[in-house]
N, C-alpha and C positions, 0 to 999 in steps of 0.2 A: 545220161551219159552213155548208156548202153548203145552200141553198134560202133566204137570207135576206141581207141585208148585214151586215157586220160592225158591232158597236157601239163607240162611240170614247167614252174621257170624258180631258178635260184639266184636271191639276192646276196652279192658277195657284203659284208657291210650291216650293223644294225644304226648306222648313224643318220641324220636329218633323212639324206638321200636315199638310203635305203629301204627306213620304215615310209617313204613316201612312195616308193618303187612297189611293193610290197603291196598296200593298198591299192595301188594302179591296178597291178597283175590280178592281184586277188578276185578283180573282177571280170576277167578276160581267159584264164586259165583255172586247171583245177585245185592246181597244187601249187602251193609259194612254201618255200624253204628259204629263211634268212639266216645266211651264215655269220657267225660274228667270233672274233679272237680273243677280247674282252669278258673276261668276267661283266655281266651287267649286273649293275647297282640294284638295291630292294627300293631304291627312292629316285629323287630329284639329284644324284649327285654325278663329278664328273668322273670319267671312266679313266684309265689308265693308259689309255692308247692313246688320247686326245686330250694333248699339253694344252691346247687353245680353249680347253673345256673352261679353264679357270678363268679366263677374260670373258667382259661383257659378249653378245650376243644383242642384236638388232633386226628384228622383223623388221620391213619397208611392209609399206603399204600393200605394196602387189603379191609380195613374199605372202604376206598374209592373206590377202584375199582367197591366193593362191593355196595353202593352207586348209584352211574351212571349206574352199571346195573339194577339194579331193578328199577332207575327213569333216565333214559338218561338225560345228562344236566345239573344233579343235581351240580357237579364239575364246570363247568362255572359258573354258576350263583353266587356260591362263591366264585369265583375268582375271578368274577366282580361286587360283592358285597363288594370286599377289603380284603378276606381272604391272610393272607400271608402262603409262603410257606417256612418253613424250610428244608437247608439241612442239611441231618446229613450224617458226623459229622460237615463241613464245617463249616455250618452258624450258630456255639451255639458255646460259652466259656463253656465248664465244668470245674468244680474244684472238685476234687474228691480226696478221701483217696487218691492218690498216685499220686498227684500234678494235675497240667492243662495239658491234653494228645494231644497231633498235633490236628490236623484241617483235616483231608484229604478230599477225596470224592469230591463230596458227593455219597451216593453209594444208601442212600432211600431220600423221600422228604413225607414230612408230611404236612398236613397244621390246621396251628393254628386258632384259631377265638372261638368265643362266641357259648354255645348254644342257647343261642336264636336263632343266627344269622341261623343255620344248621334249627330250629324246624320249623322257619318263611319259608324260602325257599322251605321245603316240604310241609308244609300247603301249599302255595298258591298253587302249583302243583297237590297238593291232590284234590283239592276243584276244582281248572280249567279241572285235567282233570278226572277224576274219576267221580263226582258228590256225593263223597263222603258224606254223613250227620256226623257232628260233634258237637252235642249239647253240648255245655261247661256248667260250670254253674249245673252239675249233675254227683252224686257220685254212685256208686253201691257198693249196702250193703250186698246184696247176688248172691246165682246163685238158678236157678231154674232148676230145675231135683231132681234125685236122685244120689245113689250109680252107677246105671248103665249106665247113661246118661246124659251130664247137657243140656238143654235145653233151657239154656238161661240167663237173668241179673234180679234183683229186684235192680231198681232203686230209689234214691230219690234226690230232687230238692232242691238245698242248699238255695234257699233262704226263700221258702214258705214250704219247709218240705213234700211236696205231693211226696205219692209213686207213681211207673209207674214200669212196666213191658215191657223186651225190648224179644223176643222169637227169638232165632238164632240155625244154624245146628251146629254152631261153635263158640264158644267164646276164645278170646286168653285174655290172661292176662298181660299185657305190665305195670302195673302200678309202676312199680318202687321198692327199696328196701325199702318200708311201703305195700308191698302187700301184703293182707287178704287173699291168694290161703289157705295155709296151714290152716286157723281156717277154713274157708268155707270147703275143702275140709274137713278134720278131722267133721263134721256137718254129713258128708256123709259117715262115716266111713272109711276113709281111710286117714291117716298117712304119716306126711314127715318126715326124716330125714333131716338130716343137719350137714352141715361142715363151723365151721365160723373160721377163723384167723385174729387176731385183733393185728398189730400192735403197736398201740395206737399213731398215729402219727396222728396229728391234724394241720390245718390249717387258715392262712388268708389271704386275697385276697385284694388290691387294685388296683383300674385303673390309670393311671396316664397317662401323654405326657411328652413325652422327648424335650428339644429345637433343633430346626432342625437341626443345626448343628453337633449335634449328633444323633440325630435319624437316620437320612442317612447314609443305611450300616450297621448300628450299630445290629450284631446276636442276637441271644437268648443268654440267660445264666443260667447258671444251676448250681449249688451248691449242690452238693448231700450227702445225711447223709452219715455218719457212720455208718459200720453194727454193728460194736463191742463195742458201748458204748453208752449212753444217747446224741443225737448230735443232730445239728440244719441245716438246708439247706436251698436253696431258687432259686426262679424261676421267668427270668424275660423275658416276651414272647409277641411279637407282636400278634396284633387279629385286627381286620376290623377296619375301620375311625381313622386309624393312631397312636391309642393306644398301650399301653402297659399294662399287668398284673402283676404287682409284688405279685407272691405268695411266704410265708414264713411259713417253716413248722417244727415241730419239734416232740421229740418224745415226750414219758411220762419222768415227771420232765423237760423238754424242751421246753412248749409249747406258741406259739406266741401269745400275748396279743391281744386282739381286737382293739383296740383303736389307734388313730391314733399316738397319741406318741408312744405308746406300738409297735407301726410295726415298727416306724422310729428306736426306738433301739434295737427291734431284729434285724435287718435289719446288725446293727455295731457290733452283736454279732457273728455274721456269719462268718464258717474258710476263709474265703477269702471276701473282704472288694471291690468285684468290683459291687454287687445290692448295696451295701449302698451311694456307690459313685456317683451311678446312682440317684439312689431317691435322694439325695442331688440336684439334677443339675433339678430335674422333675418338672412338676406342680402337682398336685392329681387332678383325674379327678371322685370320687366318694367317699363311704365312706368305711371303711376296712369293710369285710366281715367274718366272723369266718365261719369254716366247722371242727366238728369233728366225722361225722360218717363215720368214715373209714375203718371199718372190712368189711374184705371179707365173705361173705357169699354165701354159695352154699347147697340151698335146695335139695335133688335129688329126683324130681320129675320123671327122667328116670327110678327110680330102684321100682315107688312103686308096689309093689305085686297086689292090689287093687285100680284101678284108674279111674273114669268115664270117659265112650267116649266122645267127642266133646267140650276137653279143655285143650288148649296147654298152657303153662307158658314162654314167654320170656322177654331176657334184662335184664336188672336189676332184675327184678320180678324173675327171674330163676338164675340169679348169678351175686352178686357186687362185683366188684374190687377195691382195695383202688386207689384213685384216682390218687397216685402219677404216675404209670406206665401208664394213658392215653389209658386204653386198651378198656374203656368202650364204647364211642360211633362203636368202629370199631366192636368190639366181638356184638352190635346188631345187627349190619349190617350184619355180616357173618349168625348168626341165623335166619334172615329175610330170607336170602338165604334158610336155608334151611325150613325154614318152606312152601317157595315158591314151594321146590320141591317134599314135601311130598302131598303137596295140588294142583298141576298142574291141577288134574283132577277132582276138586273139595271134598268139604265132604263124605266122605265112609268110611265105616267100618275098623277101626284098623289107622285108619290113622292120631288121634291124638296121640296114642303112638308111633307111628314110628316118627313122627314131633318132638316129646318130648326128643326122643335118638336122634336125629339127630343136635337138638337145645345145648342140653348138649354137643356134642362132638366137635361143632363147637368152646366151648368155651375153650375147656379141655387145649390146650400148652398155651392158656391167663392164665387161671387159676394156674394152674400149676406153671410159671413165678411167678406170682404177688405173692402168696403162699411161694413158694420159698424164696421172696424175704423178703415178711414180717418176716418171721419166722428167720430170722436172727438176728434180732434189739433187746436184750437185755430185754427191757419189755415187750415182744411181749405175747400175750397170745393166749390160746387154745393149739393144738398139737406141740408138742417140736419135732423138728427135731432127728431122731434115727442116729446111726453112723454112716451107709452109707450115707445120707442126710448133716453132720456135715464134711464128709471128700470130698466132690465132693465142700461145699461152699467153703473151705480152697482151693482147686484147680480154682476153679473161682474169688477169691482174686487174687491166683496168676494168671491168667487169667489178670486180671484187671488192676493191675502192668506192664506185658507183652505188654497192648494193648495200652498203654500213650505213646509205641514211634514203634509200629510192627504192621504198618497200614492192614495187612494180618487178625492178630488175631481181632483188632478192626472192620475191614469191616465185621468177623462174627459175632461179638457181637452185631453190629451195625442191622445185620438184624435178629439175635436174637429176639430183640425186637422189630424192626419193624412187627415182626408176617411174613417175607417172606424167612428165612432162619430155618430149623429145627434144636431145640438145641441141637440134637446130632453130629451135624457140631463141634460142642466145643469141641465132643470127638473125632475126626478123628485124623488121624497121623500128621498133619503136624503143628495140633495146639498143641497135644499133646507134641512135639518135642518143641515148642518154650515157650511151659510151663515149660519144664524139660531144657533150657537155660534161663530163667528166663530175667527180664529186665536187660540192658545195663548200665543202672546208677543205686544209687540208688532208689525207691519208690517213697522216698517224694521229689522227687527234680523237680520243674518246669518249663514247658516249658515257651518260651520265646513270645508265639503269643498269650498271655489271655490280661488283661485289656489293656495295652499299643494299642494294635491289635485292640478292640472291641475301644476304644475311638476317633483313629481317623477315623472310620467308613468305613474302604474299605478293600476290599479282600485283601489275600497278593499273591504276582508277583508269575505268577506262577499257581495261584489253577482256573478251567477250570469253565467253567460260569455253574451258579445251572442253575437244568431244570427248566422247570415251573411250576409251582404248580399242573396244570391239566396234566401233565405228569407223576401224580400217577396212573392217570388211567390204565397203559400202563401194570400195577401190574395184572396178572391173579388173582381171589381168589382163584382157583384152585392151585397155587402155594405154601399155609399156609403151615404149616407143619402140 
């Protein structure tokens, strides 16, 4: 390092995006400083800044791949911390508009658990092997520089209020969707735009244990709104030390009470009575949780005209996703990627806006998706779907119909959203043709392997053993669409 000065880059943030930022830098710079305003926890638990800590949490495939490459290891250690691993579609009861759809597969594997549990596991590895510094306990209220250059943090210490000044060649912005980018930046004269869609769909979260005898075996389950009218769902998912998540969600005029009565009969309010049946049989293992910020937001930081060097925006802090599609911890993981690759050769010239398009486009088919999907739901606000946008969802209805019994159409759906099949797979010929044959029975008519299936806890004859969970790895990221 002699003949030069050392290079500094500070990550605002110790959440997913951060401690992945963090690792990025670490190996391109001399010095990583992760700021964070939280107290961080001595374990696997959720932090206090992040209400969303208390809801499930879903690796994809890519998230994950994505993951293990930029911390090798990362995937065991949550494996053998107790994360489980879902297949899809196998190991989940859905009940959807068009009844309970076969079981196949599985054809992707995801894995469920806690954020904490993911935030704890990269800390300790941040800390063991980086030498990362992570002063918790301290918020940043500004950036230092100008229009032409930020040049660093103006911090201050929450408990005794002293300011400090932290100087870096890089600052990234990981703090979440409460980030001050836009006013700090707009300080600096220059301006963000923004794209929010908000389908007003809100949530509540409790933990529970199932009795063993049902627990063993027993899938995920899923309960999914309605696009076409005010409707109610719910989700009830394995996560580390043998728990269960019952989240229940609904839209505007629909929405789940906090309180623990108020869950127990949303719960019997729900089109299909196979979570309530469950929570009946559960113990509760915490207290109900509400979440209701759930509009998508996407700042576009890529497109400003006027933008200071040596400050990139990712994760949350550069685009939220309503939580129901699960796309978030994976879409910062892809970002971390590319942030890794604009910064390989450390801080230079031009190389925060290139990180900044490169961070945006990683998220663009999540985006897109989640968007999509929002904007269907009735009270959905912001931009109204135009007529090509209303005639492609009425084909993915029928789509949806199609894939409850045409394991073909369902394995691309399936990776649709898994982020490892691109959604213009939807429009090829062959799914095309099974669109325009339409399903075999009725829509609403259901199949025969949902509660009955999921109560007595075992696969049925026949369907091929799920991979392992750390068999997501095996997912290139290069493979996303």
């Amino acid at each position: 390092m002699s003949g030069r000065d050392p290079t500094r880059a500070v990550v605002i943030g110790a959440g997913v995006a951060g401690l992945l930022a963090a690792f990025v830098l670490a190996g391109s710079v001399d010095e990583v400083t992760v700021i964070e305003r939280d107290r961080l926890p001595d374990g696997p638990e959720p932090r206090a800044g992040v209400p969303q800590g208390h809801h499930a949490h879903v690796l994809l495939p890519c998230g994950a791949a994505a993951i293990d490459e930029l911390v090798p290891g990362t995937l065991a250690a949550l494996v053998g911390a107790g994360a489980p691993g879902v297949g899809l579609p196998r190991d989940i009861v859905v009940r959807g508009p068009f009844g309970r759809p076969a079981r196949h597969g599985p054809w992707e594997t995801v894995l469920t658990c806690t954020r904490g549990l993911i935030e704890w596991t990269l800390r300790q590895r941040l800390v063991a092997d980086t030498g990362t510094t992570l002063p918790a306990g301290t918020e940043v209220v500004g950036l230092l520089g100008g229009p032409g250059r930020v040049t660093g943090v103006l911090t201050r210490r929450r408990g005794d209020g002293r300011l400090g000044r932290a100087e870096a060649d890089l600052v990234v912005d990981a703090s979440g969707h409460g980030s001050a980018a836009p006013r700090w930046l707009a300080g600096f004269g220059a301006f963000v735009r923004e794209t929010v869609a908000d389908s007003g769909v809100a949530y509540a979260t409790r933990p529970c244990r199932l009795p063993s005898s049902l627990a063993e075996g027993l899938p995920a389950v899923y309960v999914r709104l309605g696009m076409r009218k005010v409707s109610r769902g719910g989700l009830l998912v394995p996560v580390e030390d043998g728990r269960r998540l019952a989240t229940l969600f609904g839209t505007r005029g629909a929405v789940p009470a906090s309180g623990a009565d108020g869950h127990t009969a949303f719960a019997r309010e729900l089109p299909d009575p196979l979570i309530a049946d469950m929570l009946a049989r559960a113990e509760p293992a915490g207290p109900v949780r509400a979440f209701r910020r759930t509009a998508s937001h996407r700042p576009h930081y890529e497109r400003m005209r006027q933008r200071p060097e040596g400050f990139v925006v990712l994760g949350d802090a550069a685009c939220t996703f309503n939580p129901a599609y699960g796309q978030g911890v994976s879409v910062a993981a892809l970002g971390a990627l590319a942030l890794r690759e604009a910064y390989v050769a450390g801080p230079r010239p031009g190389a925060a806006r290139g990180a900044q398009r490169a961070v945006a486009r990683s998220a663009d088919t999540a985006r897109r998706i989640a968007v999509g999907l929002d904007q269907r739901h009735p009270p959905a606000r912001g931009a109204r779907p135009g007529p090509p946008r209303r005639l492609l969802n009425r084909y993915l209805d029928r789509l949806d119909a199609v894939s409850a019994q045409d394991p073909r159409v369902q394995r691309s759906m399936v990776g649709v959203y898994a982020l490892t099949v691109p959604p213009a797979r939807l429009l090829g010929p062959a799914t095309l043709l099974a669109a325009v044959r339409g399903p075999l029975v009725p829509p609403a008519a259901a199949h025969p392997d949902g509660a009955d299936h999921a109560g007595r806890g075992g696969p049925r004859s026949g369907d091929t053993a799920a991979p392992r969970p750390a068999d997501a790895r095996r997912h290139d990221h290069r493979e996303r669409p």
